[in-house]
N, CA, C and O atoms as a GROMACS GRO file, in nm:
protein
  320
    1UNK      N    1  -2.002  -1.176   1.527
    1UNK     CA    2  -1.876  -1.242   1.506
    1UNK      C    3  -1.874  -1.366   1.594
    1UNK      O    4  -1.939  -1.365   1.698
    2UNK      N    5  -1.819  -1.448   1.567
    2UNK     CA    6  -1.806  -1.577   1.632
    2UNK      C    7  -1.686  -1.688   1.607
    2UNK      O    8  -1.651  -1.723   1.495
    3UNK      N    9  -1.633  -1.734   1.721
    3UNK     CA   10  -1.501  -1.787   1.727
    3UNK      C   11  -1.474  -1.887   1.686
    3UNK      O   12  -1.372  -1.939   1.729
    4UNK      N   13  -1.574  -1.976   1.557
    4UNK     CA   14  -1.532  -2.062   1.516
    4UNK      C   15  -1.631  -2.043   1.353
    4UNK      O   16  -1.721  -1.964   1.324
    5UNK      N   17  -1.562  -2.154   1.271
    5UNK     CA   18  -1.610  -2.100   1.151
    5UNK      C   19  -1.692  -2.162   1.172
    5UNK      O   20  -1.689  -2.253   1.254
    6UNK      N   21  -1.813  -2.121   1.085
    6UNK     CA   22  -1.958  -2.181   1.047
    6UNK      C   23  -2.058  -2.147   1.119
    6UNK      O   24  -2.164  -2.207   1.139
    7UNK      N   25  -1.999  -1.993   1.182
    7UNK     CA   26  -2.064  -1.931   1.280
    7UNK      C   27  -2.099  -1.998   1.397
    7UNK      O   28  -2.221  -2.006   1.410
    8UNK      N   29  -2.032  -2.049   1.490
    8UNK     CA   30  -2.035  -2.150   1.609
    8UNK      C   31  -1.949  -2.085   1.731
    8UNK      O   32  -1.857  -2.003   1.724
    9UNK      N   33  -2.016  -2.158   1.866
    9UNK     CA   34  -1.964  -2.117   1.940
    9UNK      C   35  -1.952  -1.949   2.000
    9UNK      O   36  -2.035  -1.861   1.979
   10UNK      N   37  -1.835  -1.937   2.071
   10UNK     CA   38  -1.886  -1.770   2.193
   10UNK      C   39  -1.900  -1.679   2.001
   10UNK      O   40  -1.861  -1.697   1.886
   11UNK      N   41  -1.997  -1.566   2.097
   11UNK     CA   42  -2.008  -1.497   1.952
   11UNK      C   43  -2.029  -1.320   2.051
   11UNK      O   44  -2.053  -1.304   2.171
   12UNK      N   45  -2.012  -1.228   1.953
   12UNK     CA   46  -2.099  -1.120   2.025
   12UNK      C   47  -2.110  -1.018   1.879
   12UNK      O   48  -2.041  -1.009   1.777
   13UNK      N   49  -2.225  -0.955   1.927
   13UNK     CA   50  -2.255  -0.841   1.784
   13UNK      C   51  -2.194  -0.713   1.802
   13UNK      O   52  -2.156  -0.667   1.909
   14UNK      N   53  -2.187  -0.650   1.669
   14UNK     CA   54  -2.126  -0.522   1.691
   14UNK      C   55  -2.249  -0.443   1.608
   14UNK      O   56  -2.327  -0.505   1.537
   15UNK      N   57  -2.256  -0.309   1.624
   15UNK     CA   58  -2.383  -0.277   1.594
   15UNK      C   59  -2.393  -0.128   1.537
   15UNK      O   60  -2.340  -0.031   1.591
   16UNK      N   61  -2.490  -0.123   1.388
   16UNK     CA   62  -2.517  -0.042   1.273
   16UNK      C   63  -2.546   0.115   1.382
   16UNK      O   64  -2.573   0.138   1.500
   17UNK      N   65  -2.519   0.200   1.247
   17UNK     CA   66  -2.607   0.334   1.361
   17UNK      C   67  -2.747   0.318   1.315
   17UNK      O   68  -2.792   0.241   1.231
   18UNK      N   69  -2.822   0.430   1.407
   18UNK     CA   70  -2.961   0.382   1.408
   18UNK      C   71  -3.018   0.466   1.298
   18UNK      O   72  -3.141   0.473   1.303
   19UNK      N   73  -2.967   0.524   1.212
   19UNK     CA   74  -2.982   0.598   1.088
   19UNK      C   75  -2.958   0.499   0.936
   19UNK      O   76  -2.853   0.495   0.872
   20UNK      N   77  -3.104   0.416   0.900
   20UNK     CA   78  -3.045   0.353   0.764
   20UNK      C   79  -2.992   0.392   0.682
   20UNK      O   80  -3.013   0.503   0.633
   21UNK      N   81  -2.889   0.294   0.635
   21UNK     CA   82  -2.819   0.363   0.495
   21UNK      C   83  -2.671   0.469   0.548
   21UNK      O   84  -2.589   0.510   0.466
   22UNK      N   85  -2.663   0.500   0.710
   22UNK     CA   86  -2.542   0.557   0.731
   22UNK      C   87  -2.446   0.458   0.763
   22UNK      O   88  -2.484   0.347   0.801
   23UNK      N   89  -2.344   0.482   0.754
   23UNK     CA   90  -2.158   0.382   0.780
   23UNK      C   91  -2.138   0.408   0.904
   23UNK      O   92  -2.139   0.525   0.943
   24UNK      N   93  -2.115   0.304   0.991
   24UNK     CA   94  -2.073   0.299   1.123
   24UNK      C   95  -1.933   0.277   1.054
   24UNK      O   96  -1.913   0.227   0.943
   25UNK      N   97  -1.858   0.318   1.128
   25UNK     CA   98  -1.700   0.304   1.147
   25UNK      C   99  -1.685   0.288   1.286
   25UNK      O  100  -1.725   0.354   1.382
   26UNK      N  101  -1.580   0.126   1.268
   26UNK     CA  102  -1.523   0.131   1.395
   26UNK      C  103  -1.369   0.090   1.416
   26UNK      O  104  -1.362  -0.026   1.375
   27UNK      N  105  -1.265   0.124   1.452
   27UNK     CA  106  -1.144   0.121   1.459
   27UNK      C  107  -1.106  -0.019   1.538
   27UNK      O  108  -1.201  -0.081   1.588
   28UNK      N  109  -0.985  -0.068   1.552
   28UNK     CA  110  -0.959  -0.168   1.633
   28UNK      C  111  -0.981  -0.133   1.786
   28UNK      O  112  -1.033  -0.217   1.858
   29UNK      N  113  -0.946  -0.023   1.831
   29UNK     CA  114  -0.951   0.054   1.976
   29UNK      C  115  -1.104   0.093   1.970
   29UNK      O  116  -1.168   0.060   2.070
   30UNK      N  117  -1.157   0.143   1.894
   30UNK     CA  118  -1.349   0.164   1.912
   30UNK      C  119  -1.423   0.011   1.982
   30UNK      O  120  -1.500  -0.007   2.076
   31UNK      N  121  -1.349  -0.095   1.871
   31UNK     CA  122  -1.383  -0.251   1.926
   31UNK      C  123  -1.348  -0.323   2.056
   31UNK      O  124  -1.423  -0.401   2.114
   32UNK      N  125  -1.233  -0.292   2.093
   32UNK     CA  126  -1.148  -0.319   2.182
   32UNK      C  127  -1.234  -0.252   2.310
   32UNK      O  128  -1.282  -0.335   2.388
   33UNK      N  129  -1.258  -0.112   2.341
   33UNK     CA  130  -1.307  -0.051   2.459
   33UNK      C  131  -1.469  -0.097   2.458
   33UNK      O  132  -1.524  -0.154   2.553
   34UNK      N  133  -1.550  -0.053   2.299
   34UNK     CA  134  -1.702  -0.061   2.309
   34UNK      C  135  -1.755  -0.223   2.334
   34UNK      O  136  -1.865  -0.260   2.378
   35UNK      N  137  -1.643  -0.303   2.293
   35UNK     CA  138  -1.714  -0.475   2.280
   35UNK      C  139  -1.634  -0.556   2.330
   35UNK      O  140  -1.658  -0.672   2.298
   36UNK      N  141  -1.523  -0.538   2.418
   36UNK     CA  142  -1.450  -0.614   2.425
   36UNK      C  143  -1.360  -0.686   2.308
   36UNK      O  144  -1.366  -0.807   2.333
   37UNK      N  145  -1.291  -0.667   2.208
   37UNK     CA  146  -1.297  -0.708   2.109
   37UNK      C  147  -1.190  -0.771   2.129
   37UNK      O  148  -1.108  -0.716   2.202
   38UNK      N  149  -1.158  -0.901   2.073
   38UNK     CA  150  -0.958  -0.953   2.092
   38UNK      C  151  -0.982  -0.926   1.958
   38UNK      O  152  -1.088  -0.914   1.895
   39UNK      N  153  -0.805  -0.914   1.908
   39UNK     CA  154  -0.786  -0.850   1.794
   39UNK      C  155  -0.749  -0.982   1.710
   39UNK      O  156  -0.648  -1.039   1.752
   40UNK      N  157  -0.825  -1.053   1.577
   40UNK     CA  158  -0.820  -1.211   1.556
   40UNK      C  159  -0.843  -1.271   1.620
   40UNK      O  160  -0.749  -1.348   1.639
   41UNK      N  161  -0.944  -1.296   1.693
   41UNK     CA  162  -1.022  -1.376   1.760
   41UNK      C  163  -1.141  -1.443   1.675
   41UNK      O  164  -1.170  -1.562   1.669
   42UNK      N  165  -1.198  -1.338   1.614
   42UNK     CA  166  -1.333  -1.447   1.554
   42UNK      C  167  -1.281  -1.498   1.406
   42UNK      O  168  -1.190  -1.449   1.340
   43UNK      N  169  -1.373  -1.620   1.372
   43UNK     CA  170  -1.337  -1.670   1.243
   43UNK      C  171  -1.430  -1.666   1.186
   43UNK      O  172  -1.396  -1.712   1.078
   44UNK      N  173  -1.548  -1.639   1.178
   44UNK     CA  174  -1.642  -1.629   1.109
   44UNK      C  175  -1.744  -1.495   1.146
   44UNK      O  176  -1.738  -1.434   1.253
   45UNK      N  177  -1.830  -1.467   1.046
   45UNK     CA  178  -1.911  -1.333   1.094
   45UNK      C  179  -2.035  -1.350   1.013
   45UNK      O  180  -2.034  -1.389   0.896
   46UNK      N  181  -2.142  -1.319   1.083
   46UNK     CA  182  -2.303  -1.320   1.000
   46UNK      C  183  -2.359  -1.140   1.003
   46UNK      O  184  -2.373  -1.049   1.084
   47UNK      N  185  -2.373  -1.167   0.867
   47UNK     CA  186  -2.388  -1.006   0.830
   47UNK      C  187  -2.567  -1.035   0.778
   47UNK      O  188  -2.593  -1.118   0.691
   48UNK      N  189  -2.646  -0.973   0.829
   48UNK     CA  190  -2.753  -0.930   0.773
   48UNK      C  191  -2.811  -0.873   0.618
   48UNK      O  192  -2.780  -0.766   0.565
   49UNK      N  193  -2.881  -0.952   0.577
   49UNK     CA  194  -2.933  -0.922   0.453
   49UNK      C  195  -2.968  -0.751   0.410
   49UNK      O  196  -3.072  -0.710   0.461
   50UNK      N  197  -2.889  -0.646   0.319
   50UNK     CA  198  -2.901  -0.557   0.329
   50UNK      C  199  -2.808  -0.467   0.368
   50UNK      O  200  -2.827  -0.347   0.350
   51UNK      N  201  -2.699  -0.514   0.426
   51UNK     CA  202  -2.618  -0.498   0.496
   51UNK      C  203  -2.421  -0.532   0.466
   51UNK      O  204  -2.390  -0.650   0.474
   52UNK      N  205  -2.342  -0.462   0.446
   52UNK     CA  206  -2.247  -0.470   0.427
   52UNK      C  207  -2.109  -0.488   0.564
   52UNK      O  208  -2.113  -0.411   0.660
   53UNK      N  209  -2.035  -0.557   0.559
   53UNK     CA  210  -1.904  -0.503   0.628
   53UNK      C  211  -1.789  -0.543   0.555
   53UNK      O  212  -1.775  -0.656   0.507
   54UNK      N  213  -1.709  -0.451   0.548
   54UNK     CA  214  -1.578  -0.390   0.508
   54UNK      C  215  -1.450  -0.400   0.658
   54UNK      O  216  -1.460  -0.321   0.752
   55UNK      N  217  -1.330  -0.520   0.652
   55UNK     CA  218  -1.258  -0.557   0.708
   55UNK      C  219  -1.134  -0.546   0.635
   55UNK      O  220  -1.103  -0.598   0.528
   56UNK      N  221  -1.028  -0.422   0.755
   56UNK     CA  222  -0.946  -0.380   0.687
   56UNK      C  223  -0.811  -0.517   0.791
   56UNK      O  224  -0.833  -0.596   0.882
   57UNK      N  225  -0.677  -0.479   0.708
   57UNK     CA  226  -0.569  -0.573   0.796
   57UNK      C  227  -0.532  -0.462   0.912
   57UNK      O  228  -0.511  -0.491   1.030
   58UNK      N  229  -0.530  -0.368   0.873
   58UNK     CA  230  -0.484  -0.268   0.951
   58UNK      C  231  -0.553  -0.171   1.036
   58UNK      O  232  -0.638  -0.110   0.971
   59UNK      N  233  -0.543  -0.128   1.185
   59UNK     CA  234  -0.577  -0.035   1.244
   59UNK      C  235  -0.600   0.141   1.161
   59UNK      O  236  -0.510   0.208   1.109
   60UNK      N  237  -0.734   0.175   1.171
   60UNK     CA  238  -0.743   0.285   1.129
   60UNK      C  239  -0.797   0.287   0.960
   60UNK      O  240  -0.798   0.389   0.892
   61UNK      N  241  -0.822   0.210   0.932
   61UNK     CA  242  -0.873   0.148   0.791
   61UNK      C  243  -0.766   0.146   0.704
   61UNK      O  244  -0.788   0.180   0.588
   62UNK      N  245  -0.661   0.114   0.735
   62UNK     CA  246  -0.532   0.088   0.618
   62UNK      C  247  -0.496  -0.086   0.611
   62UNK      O  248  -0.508  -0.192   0.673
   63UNK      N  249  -0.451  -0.030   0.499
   63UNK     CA  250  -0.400  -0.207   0.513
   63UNK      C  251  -0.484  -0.246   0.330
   63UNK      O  252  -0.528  -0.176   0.239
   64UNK      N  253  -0.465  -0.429   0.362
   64UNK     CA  254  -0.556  -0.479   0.245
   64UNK      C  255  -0.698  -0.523   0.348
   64UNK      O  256  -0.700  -0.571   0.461
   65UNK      N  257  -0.850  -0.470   0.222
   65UNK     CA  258  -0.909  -0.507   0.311
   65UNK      C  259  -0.996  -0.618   0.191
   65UNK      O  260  -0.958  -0.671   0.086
   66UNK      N  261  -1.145  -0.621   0.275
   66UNK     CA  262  -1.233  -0.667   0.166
   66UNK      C  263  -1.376  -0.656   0.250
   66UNK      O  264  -1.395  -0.640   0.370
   67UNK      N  265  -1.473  -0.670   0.139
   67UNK     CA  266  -1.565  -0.634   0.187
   67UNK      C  267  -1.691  -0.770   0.206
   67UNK      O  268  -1.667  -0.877   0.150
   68UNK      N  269  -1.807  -0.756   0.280
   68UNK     CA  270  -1.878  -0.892   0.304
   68UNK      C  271  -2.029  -0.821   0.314
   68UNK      O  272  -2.072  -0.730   0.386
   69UNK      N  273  -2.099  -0.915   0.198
   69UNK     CA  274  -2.207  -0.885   0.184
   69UNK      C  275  -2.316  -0.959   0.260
   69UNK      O  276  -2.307  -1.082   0.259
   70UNK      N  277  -2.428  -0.899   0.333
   70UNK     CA  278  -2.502  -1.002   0.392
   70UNK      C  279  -2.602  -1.116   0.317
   70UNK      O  280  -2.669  -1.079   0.220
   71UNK      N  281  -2.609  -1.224   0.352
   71UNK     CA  282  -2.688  -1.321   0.289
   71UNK      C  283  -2.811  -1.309   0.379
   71UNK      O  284  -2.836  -1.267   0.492
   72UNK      N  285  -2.911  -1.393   0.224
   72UNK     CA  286  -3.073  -1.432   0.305
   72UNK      C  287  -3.039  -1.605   0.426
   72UNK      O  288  -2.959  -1.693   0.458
   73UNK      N  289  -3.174  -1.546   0.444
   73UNK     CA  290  -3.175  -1.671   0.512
   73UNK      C  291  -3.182  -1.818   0.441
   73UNK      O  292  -3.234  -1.815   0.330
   74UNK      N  293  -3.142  -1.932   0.482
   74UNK     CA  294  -3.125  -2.024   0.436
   74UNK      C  295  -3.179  -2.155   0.517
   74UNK      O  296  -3.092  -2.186   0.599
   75UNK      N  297  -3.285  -2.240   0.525
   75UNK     CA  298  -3.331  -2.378   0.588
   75UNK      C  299  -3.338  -2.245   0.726
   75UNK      O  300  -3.260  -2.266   0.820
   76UNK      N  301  -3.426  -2.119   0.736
   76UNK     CA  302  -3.459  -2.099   0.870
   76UNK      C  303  -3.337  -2.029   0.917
   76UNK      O  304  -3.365  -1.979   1.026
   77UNK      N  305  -3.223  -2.005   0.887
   77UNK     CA  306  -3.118  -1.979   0.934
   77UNK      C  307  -3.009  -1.854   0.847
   77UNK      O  308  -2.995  -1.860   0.725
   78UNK      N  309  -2.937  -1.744   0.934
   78UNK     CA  310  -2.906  -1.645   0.818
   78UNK      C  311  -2.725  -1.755   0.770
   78UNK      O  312  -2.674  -1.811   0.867
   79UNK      N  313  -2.668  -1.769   0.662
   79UNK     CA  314  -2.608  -1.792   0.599
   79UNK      C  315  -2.455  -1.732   0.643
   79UNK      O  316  -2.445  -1.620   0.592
   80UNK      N  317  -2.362  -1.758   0.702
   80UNK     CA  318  -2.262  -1.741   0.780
   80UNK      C  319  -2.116  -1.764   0.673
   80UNK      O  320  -2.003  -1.754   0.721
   0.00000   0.00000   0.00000
């Protein structure tokens, strides 16, 4: 995730379980304690080819959400 769009600027990762193909779930409070997370802080996010994330509005997976598929790389670079 990273605090400006076009993937720029402070950034930090949040991270898959080590079992392919299983769903990490993480809550706003999982983010908050495990990563430091501010809650709307980042504006942009680079998701790995292969790889999905699902962003809900709401704490606890409620709310409207949507989901983000990872892109290939592009000129050397993954696609943000």
């Amino acid at each position: 995730m990273f605090a400006l769009p076009g993937c720029l600027d402070d950034s930090y990762a949040v991270f898959s379980t080590e079992n392919q193909g299983e769903t990490a779930y993480y809550t706003l409070s999982d983010l908050e304690n495990q990563y430091n997370y501010i809650n709307d802080w980042p504006s942009s996010i680079m998701i790995p080819l292969g790889y999905s994330v699902t962003l809900f509005d709401n704490d606890g997976f409620g709310g409207d959400h949507e989901t983000y598929q990872g892109q290939e790389y592009s000129n050397g670079r993954m696609v943000c």
